[in-house]
N, C-alpha and C positions, 0 to 999 in steps of 0.2 A: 919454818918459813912463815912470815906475816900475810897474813890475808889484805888484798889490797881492798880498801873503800871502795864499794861503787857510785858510780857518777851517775845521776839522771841529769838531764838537762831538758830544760822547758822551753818551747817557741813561742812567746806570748805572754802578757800578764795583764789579762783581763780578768772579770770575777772568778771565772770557771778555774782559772788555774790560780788566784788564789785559795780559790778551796781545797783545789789540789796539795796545795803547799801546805794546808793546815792539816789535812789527812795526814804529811809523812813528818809534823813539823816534831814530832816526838823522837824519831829514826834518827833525823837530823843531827838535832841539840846532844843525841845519845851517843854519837859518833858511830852508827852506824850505817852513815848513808851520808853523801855526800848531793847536794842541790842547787843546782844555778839554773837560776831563771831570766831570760831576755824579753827583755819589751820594746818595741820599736816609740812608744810612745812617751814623749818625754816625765809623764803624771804616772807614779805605780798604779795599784789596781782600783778602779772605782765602780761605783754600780750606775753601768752604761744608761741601763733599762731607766734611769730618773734624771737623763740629762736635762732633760723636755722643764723639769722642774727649776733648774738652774737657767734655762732662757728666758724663764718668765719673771728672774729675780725671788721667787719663794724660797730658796735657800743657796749655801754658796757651795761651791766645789770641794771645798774642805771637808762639807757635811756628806759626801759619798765616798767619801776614803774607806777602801775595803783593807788594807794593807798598809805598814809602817815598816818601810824599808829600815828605818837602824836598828827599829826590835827584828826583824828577819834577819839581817847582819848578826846583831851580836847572838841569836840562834845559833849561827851556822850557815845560813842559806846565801850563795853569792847571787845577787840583785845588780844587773846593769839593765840602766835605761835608756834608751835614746839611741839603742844600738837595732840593728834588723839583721837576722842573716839572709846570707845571698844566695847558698850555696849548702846540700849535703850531700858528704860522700859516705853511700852505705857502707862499701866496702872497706873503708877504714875506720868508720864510724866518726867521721870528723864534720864540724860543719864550719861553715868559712861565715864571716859578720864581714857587714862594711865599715868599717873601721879596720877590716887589714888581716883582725887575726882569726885562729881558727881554736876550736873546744873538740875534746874528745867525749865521746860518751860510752857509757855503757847500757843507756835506755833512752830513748829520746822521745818526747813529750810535744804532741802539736796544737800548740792552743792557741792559734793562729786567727779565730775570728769569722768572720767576716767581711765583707767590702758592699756599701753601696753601688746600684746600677745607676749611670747618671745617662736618662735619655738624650738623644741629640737632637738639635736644636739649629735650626736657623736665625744669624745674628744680624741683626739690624745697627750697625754704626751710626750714629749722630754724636754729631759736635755743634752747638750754640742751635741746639735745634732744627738742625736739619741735615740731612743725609750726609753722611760721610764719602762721598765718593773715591779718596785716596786713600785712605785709613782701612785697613781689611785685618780684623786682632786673628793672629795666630791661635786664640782659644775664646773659651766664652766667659763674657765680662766678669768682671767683680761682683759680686752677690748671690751667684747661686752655691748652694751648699746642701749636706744632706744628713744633716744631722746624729753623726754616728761617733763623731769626737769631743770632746770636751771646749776645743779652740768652734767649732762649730757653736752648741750652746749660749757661751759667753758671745760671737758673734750678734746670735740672734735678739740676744737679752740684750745691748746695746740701739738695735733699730726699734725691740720694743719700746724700749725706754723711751726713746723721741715719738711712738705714738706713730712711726710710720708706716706705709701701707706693708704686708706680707701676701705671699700666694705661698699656699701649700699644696703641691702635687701631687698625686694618690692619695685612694679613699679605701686605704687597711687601714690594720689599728694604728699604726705609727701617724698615719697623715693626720685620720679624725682626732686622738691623742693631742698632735701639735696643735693644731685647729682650734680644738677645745682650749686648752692650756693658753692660746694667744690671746681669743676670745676674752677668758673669763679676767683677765688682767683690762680690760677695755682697750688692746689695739687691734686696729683694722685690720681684719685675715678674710681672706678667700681661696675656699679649698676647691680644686679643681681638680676632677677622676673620671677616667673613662668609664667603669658602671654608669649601671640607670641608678643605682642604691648604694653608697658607701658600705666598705666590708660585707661588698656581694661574695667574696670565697668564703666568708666565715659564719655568712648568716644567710634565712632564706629572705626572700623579699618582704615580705608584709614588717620583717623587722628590721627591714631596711631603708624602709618608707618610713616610719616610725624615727629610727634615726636621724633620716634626711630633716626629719619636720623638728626635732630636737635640738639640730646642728643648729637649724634659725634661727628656734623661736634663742639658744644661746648667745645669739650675735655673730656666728660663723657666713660668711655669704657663700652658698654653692654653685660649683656650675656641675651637673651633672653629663655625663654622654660628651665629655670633653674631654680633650687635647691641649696642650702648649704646643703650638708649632714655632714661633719668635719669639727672641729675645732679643729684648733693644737694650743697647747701651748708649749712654750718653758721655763719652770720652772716657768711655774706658769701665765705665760704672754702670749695673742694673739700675734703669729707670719705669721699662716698663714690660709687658706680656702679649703675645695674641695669641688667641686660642683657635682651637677650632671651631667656634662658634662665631667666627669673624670678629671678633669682640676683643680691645683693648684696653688692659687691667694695668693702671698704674701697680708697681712691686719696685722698692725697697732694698727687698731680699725675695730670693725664691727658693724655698724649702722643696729640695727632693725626696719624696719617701714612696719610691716607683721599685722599692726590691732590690736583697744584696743577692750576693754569691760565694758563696764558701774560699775564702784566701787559703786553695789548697795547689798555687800555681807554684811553690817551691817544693811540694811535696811529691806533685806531679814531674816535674824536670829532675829528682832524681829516681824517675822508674816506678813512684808508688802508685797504684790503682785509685783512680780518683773517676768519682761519680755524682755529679753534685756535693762533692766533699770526699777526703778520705776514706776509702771503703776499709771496715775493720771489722771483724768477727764482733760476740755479744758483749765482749768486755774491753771493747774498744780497743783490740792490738791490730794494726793493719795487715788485711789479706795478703801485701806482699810482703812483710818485711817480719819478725816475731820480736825483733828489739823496738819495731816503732810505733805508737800509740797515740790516737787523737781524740779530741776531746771537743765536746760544747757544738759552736757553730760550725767550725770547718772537717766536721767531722759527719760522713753517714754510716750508722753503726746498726751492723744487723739488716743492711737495704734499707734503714729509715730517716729519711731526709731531715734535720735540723727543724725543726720550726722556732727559732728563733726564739725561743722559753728558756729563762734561768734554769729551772727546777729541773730539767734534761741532762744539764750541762752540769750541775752541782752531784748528780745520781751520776753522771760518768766520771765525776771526780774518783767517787768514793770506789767507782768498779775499780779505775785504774790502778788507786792504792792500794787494794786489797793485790792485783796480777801480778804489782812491782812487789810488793811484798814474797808473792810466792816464788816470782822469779829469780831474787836476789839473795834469797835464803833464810829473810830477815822472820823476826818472829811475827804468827799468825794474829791479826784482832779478826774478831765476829764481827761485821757491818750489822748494826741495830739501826730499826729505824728512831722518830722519835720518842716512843713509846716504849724504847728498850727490848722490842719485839725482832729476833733476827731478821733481816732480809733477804727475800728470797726473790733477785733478780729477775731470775727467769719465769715466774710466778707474776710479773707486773704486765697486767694486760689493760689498766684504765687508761682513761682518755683524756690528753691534755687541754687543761682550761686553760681560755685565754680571756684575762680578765681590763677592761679597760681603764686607764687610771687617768681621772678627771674628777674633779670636783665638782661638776654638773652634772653628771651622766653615772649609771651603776648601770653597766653592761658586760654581761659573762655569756662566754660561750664553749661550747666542747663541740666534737663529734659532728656526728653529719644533719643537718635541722632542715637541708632544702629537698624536703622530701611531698610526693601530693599525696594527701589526707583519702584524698578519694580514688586512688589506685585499688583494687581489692589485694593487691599482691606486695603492696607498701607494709612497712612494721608499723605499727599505733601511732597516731599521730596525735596528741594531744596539744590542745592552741586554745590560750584566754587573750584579750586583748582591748584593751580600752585607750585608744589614739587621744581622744582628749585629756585624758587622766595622765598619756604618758607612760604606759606598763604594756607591757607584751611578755607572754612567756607562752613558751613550743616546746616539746618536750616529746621526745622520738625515742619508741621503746621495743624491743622485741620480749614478749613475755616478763621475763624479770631483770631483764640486762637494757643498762641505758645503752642507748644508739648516739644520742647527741642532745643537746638544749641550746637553746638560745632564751636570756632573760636582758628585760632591757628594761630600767627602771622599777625593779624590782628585788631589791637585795637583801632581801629574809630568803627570796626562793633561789637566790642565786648564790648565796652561802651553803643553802643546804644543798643545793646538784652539786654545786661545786664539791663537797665533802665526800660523794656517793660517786663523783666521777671517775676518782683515782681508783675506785674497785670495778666500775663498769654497772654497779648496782641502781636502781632506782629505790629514791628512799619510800615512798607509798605507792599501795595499790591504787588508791584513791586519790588521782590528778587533784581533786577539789580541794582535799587540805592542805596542798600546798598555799591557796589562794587563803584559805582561813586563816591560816598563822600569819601571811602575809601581812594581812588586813588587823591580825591582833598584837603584831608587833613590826620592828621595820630591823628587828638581826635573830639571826639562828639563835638559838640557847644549845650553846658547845658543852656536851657532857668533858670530862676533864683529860678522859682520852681522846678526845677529838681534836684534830689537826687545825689549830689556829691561823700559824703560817704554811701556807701551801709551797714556797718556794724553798725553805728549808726543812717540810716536813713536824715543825716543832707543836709538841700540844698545849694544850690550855692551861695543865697543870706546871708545864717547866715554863712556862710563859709567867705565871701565876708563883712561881719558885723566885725566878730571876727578877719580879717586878717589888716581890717584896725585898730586894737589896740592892736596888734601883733606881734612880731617880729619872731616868731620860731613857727614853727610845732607844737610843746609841749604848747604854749601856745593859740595857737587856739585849742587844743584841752580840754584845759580845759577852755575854756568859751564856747563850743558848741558840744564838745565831737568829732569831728572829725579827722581820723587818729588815734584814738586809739582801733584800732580793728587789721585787720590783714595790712593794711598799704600799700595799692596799691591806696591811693589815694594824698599817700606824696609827691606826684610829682604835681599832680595840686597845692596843696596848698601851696606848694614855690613858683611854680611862680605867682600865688595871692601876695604872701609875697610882691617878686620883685617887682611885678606890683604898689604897697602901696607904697612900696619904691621908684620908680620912680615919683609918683604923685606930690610928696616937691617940686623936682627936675624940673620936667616939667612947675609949677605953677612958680616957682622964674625965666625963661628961660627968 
């Protein structure tokens, strides 16, 4: 009797589950695994995390293409876009799509995302400038948006373009990010968040003060310790803002970035345990179901809530294909990290860095930094900071294990926590040399095992492999996957590029 193929099926095609696809794209093509992936989105996979770059005109939506649906086609892999399901039945294992029809599976895969929180709002109607008293819009005007899709981006690059006014609401990395990025193109933004300090959860004050003064001297206007409570329209169209500082901000467009929620309400309506996302044991198969599996954002795995980080979501990829694997019968691979060093999941205890991507600003952070120095009962708190120069670095330790850092214009020392975070390690005894190297160079010098890109894990050497039979960023990144995460490391690997380049050059001298 023939062995039937099994079917995975995937909920989503955003990065995370491209990776996933490229984990089993071997299985695939081998005939021994069969793969269809659904995306509600009309665009296959791209890398969400650089839409911000795309509204400001720096590059165009082509240049984030994670995924080439007809090479995945003639793979093996069936790719429908534009479709969403509605509907699963565990017990049959079937899931229904709107479009009508319904997919059987034998593993099912939830890469489902995310969803912007869009706050409410009181709407101000005007027509020819002045109050609408019969016109009452069933929703809130044209122009607010929250920047988590592609039709988003292109929007806002559009009002850029004409140089007109923007508000951006919340002061996380997403908001300051946007801010920044509208900023540095010279159109008018003004970032508006309830903190006294932008990225008060992620940092402590003094480097939030630090930022606030950074956001300005960049061309960002703030309102701190504020609100949007209205939204006026003028026939139908955002024309302007009040805040809760009484205060009226012409807007454009108004950028929401006030916090998503895990798109785990389909997962939830058929019976699956959901808690801030899908709750799954450590290799992300869900607590209630052992054929269902989720992944990235809409997933919390192990009680650990999503923070919204590629490099999470890429490490669940590689767990899931290793479970499908054991589950299905198919032959075992070893997960290596980049270094060719097994992985050893359950062994990963560092600390997710969150790194800011702006081309004004080098700002990295981990772990818990709002801590007082002068507690006796606090772990070390080490703090240099020069407000005029623009540099703050914090740095929270208990004996030989980091706690957290906060570096803020300082990206020799924020290269090097960064490096030392994914172990939980501090790289010196000696807080001071961090500021010595700082001041004697302005990047880490990566030994050739050292992790270049943080979001795929890849080192300096295979960086340094793939640069010399490369000519573009994009194409190192598809022979070692580097840079195609959230892309703060496409400055080193140009000038790797250059450096190749120069070599022809130097040899014929």
């Amino acid at each position: 009797m023939t062995r039937s193929v099994p079917h995975v099926l995937m909920l989503g095609f955003g990065p995370v589950a491209a990776r996933l696809i490229d984990e089993l794209l071997e299985e695939v093509s081998g005939g021994a695994l069969r793969l269809t992936v659904i995306g509600s989105e009309a665009e296959p996979a791209y890398q969400r995390i650089r839409i911000g770059d795309v509204s400001v005109g720096r590059i165009q939506p082509s240049d984030l293409a994670l995924s080439d649906p007809a090479s995945l086609r003639e793979a093996g892999v069936e790719v429908r876009t534009g479709v969403t399901a509605t509907a699963i039945d565990r017990e049959t294992r079937q899931v229904t799509l709107d479009d009508g029809g319904t997919i059987h599976y034998d593993r099912l895969v939830l890469a489902t995302g995310a969803e912007p929180m869009t706050p409410n709002f009181e709407v101000e109607s005007r027509r020819g400038g002045a109050i609408d008293a019969e016109v009452r819009p069933s929703g809130l005007p044209d122009g607010i948006l929250a920047m988590r899709e592609m039709g988003d981006a292109l929007r806002l690059a559009e009002v850029v373009l004409r140089g007109e006014p923007v508000i951006v609401l919340g002061g996380g990395v997403l908001g300051v990010e946007a801010a920044l990025a509208i900023a540095e193109v010279g159109a008018p933004v003004t970032l508006v968040h309830r903190g006294n300090v932008p990225m008060n959860r992620q940092i402590d004050t003094d480097a939030g003060m630090l930022l606030r003064r950074e956001l300005i001297r960049a061309g960002v206007q703030v309102r701190a310790a504020a609100d949007i409570t209205t939204v006026i329209s003028e026939s139908g169209s955002l024309c302007a803002v009040r805040t809760s500082l009484d205060e009226k901000l012409p807007a454009a467009l108004l950028v929401t970035c006030t916090g998503v929620r895990a798109r785990d309400q389909l997962a939830a309506a058929s019976g699956l345990a959901t808690r801030w996302g899908v709750m799954t044991d450590e290799v992300c198969r869900s607590v209630s179901d052992p054929r269902i599996f989720a992944v990235g954002d809409c997933a919390t795995v192990a009680g650990k809530v999503s923070a919204g980080l590629i490099a999470p979501g890429w490490e669940h990829a590689g767990t899931v294909a290793q479970a499908l694997r054991e589950d299905l019968g198919l032959e075992q691979t070893l997960e290596r990290d980049a270094s060719g060093a097994p992985v050893d999941l359950a062994a990963a205890t560092g600390l997710d860095v969150i790194l800011l991507k702006s081309h004004t600003l080098n700002i990295a952070c981990a772990g818990t930094t709002d801590v007082d120095p002068w507690n006796p009962d606090s772990p070390t708190v080490s703090t240099w900071s020069d407000p005029k120069g623009g540099q703050y670095l914090r740095i929270v330790s208990d004996e030989d294990r980091l706690l957290g850092f906060v570096s803020v214009g300082m990206p020799r020392s924020a290269a090097e926590l960064a490096m030392h975070a994914g172990r939980g390690t501090i790289p010196v005894t000696d807080r001071t040399a961090l500021l010595a190297a700082e001041h004697a160079t302005r990047e880490a010098q990566l030994g050739p095992q050292d992790v270049l890109c943080r979001c795929a894990g890849t080192t300096l050497a295979q960086v340094q492999d793939a640069a010399a039979c490369s000519s573009t960023v994009a194409e190192v990144g598809t022979a070692c996957k580097a840079g195609t995460g959230c892309g703060t490391c496409h400055v080193r690997i140009e000038k790797l590029l250059r450096a190749e380049e120069q070599l022809p050059a130097a040899a014929n001298a």
